[in-house]
N, C-alpha and C positions, 0 to 999 in steps of 0.2 A: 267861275262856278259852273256854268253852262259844260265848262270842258272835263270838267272833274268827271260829271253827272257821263257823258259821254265817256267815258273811258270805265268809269267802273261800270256802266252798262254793257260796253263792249266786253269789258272782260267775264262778265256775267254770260254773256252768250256763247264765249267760248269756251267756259269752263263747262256750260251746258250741253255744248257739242262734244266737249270729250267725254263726260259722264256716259254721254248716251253711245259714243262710237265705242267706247270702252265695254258698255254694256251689254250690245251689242256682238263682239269680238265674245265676251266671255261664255254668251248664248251660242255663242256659234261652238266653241270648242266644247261647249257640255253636249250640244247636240253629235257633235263627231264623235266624244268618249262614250256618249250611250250608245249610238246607232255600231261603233266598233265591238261594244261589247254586246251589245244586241248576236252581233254577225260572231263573235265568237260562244256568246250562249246558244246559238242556234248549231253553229257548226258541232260542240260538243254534243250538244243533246245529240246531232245526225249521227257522230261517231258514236257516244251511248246505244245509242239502239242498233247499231251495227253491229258493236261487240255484242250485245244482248241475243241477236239473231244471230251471229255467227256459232255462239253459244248452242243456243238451242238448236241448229241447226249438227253442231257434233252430237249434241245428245240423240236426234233424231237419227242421226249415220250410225252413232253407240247403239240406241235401239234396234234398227234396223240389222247391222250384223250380228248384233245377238240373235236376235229373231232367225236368219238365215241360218247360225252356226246349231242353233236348236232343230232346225227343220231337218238340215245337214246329219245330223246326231239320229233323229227321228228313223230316217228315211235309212240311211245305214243299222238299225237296229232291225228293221223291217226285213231287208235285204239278208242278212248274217239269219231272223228269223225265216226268213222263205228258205234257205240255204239248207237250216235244219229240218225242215220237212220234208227238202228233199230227200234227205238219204234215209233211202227206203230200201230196205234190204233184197226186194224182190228186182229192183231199178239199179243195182251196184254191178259193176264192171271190174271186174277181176284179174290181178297179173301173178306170176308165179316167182318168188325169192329163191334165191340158190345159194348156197355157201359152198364151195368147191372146197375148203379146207376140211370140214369136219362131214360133208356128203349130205348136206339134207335140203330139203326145199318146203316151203310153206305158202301159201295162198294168200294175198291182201286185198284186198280192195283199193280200186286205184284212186281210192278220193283220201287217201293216205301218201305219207312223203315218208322214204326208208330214210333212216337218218343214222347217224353212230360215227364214232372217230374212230372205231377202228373195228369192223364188219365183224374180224374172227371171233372179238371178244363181245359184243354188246351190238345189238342191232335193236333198233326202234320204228316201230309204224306209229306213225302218227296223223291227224287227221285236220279237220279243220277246223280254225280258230272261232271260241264263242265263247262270251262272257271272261273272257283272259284265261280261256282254258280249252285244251288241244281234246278233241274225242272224233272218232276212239283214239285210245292211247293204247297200246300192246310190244312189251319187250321180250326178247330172250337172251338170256346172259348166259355164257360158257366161256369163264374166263383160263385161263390157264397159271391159276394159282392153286394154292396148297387148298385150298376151298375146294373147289372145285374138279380139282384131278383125283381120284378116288386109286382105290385099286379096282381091279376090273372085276373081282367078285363081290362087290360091295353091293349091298341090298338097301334100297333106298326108305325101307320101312325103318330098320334097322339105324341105320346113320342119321336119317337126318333128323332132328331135333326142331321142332316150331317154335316161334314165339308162344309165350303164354297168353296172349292177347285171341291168339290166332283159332279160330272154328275148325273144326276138321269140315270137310266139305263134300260133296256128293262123289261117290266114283267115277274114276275116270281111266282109259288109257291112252296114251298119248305114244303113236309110231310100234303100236302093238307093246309097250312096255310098262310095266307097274308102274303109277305116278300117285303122287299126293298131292292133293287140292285139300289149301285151304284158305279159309277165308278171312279177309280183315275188315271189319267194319267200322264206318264213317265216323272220325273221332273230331273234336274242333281243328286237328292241324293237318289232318288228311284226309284224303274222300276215300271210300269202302275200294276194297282192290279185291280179286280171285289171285292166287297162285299159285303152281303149277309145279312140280320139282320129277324129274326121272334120272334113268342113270344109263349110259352108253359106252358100252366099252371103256369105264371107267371115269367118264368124262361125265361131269354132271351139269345138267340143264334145266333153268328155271324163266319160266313164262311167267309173265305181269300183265295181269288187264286190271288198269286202271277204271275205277268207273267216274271219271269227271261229268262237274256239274249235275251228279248223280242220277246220268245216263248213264242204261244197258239198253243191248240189245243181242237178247242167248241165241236166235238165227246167226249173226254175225258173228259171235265169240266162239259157236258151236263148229263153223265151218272152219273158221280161220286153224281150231287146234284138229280138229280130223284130216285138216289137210297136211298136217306137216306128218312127213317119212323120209325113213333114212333109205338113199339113193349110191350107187354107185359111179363113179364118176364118167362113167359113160352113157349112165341114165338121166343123169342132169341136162337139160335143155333151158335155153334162154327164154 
């Protein structure tokens, strides 16, 4: 009896000792799966707010070169503004055009680029860029088509024909020869122009002043067309 009593006590001890090592063990791996997940809530939260600031951190470089491409924008309008103030007609610097084929020469202003694909026909002074638009802008065409090759007694009152659109304009003479000035005004798909028409030795000649950005300025448009005279090709100088 004594030994029964003895043995189911013994085994009562050990069944308590495993309870409790068991219990134990199972406390231990909840503490490792929190504390793992602890370290990985933590870790992500670190990377959350990394991306978070990475984030705001492009927005800030987003803002930032906005900001400077504005300033950039700013400071370049200013620049292209100071630019047009400068050209003052009394402050202009002057070179002289020659056309050796047809003998004439004409006066620009050197803040102008001569421009034309093909000089004998179509020559352009053009000036500097503002608002996406070239002033002054000033052409003369003398092309060598049925237009413009006349016979040589041809009267330029007589022949030429304007647009109906077109003003007649103030008198002018242009290389001591009868010309017609007339005028176009500012329509939504063009800005207001002057032009110019005479007739040489049969050849006929028409001047375009553009008024871009609807700038004028009649000191400058006055000079440029009293300067042009027909020359002999020994009077032409560079």
């Amino acid at each position: 009896m004594f030994t029964r009593k003895k043995t189911i006590f013994s085994s009562l001890i050990v069944m308590l000792f495993i309870l409790v090592f068991t219990s134990a063990c199972q406390k231990a791996e909840v503490y490792d799966l929190d504390t793992n997940n602890n370290e990985y809530l933590v870790e992500s939260s670190f990377q959350s707010e990394a991306v978070i600031e990475d984030e705001d951190s492009e927005e800030v470089i987003e803002e930032k070169d906005l900001e400077e491409t504005i300033e950039k924008i700013i400071i370049e309008e200013e620049v292209v503004t100071k630019k047009e103030k400068e050209i003052v007609f009394e402050d202009l610097e002057w070179k002289k055009y020659n056309n050796d084929l047809l003998g004439y020469s004409i006066d620009y202003p050197t803040i102008t680029t001569v421009m034309g694909n093909d000089l004998d026909q179509y020559v352009e002074f053009v000036g500097p860029l503002s608002n996406n638009e070239w002033w002054p802008r000033i052409s003369i065409a003398h092309y060598s088509n049925n237009f413009y090759q006349l016979e040589e007694e041809s009267n330029i009152s007589e022949w030429f024909k304007p647009f109906p659109e077109y003003e007649l304009g103030e008198e002018i003479s242009i290389a001591g020869l009868e010309t017609l000035h007339y005028i176009q005004a500012k329509t939504p798909q063009a800005w207001a122009a002057d032009y110019y028409y005479f007739i040489k030795e049969g050849q006929l000649y028409s001047i375009s002043i553009i008024h871009t950005n609807d700038k004028q300025d009649k000191d400058l448009y006055d000079k440029i067309l009293n300067s042009f005279v027909f020359n002999s090709s020994e009077d032409i100088k560079e």
